[in-house]
Wavefront OBJ file of the C-alpha trace (Angstrom):
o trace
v 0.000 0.000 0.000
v 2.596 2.303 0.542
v 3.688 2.164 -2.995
v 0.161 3.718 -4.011
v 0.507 6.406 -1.935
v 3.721 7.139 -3.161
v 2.403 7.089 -6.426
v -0.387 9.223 -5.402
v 1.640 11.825 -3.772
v 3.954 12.024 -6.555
v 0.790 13.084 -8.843
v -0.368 15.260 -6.796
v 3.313 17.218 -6.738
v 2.833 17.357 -10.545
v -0.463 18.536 -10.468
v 0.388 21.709 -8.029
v 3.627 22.241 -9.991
v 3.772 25.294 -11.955
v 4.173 24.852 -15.553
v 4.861 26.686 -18.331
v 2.958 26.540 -21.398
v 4.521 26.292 -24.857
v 2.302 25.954 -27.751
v 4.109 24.847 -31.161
v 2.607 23.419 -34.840
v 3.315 20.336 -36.022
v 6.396 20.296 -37.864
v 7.911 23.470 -35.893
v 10.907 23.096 -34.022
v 11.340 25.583 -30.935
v 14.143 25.592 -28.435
v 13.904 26.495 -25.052
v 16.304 27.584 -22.568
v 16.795 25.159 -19.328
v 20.032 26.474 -17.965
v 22.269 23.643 -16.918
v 19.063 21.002 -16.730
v 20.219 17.591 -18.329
v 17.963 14.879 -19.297
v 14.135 15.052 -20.238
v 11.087 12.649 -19.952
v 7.590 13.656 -21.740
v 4.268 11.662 -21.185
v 3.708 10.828 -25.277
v 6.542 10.734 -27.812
v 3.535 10.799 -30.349
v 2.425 14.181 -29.496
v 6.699 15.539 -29.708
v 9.673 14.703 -30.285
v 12.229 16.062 -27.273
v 15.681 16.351 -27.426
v 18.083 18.622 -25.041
v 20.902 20.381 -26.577
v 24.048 21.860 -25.679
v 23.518 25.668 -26.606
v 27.085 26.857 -24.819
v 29.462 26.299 -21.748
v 26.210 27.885 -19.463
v 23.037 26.689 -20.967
v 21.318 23.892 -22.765
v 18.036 24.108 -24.701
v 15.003 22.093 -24.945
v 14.260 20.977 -28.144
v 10.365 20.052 -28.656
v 9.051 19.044 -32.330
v 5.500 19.468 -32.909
v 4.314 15.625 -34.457
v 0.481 15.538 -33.976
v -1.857 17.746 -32.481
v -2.540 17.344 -29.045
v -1.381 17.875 -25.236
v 1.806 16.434 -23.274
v 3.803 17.515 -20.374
v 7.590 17.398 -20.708
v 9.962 17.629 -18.018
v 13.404 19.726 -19.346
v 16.046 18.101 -16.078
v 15.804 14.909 -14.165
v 15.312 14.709 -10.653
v 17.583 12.731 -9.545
v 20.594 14.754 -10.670
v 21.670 16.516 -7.964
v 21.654 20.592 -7.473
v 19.905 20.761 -11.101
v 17.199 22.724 -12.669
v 14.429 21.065 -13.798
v 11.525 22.586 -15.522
v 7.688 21.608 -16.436
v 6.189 22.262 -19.561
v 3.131 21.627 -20.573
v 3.125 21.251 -24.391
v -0.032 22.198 -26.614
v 0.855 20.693 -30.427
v -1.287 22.129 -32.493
v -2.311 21.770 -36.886
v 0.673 23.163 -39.200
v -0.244 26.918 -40.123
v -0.793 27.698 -43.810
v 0.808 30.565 -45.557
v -1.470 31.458 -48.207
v 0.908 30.817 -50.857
v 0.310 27.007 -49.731
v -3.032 26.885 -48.875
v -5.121 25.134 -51.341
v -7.134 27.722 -53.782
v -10.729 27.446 -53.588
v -13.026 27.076 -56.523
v -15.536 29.419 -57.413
l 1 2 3 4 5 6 7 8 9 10 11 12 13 14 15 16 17 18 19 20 21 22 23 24 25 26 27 28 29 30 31 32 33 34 35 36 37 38 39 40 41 42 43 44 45 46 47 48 49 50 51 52 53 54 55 56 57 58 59 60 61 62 63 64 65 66 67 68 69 70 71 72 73 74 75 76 77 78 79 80 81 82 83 84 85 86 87 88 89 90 91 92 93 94 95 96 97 98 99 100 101 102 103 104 105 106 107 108
C-alpha cells in the first residue's frame, strides 16, 4: 500500500507544480532555454519529439518538435541529478499553419 501512496503523492506534486505553457505546430521546431538542466522525460513521444541540446558552456536548450496535435507535459532536467534545474512544460501541439501561398485555392 505504501507504494500507491507514493504514487499518489507524486501526482499530486505534478499537479500543483507550476508549468509553463509552450504551444508549437506540427512540424515546428522551438528551443527552449533550461540552464544547466540535463535529461528530459515527456508523457507521449507521439504528441513531440524532445531532445536537449548543448547551446554553450552555461546553458542547454530544450528541443520540442510538434508531431500531432494534441497535449503532453515534458519535463526539461531529471530529478535525480543533484543541485539541477528542472523545468515543467506543458506542451499544446497544435495543426501546421498555412501561408497562403500554400493553402489550397478554392473554386468558385
Amino acid at each position: 500500500m505504501l507504494g500507491a501512496s507514493l504514487l499518489v503523492g507524486t501526482t499530486l506534486a505534478v499537479a500543483d507544480e507550476e508549468r509553463t505553457a509552450v504551444t508549437v505546430a506540427v512540424g515546428q521546431t522551438v528551443e527552449l532555454e533550461v540552464g544547466y538542466a540535463m535529461g528530459h522525460l515527456c508523457d507521449s513521444d507521439s504528441v513531440v519529439r524532445a531532445e536537449m541540446r548543448n547551446k554553450n558552456a552555461d546553458t542547454n536548450v530544450f528541443a520540442i518538435t510538434g508531431l500531432a496535435a494534441g497535449t503532453t507535459l515534458c519535463r526539461a532536467g531529471t530529478v535525480t541529478v543533484e543541485n539541477r534545474p528542472t523545468v515543467l512544460f506543458e506542451i499544446t501541439v497544435v495543426a501546421p499553419v498555412r501561408s497562403p501561398a500554400t493553402a489550397p485555392k478554392r473554386r468558385r
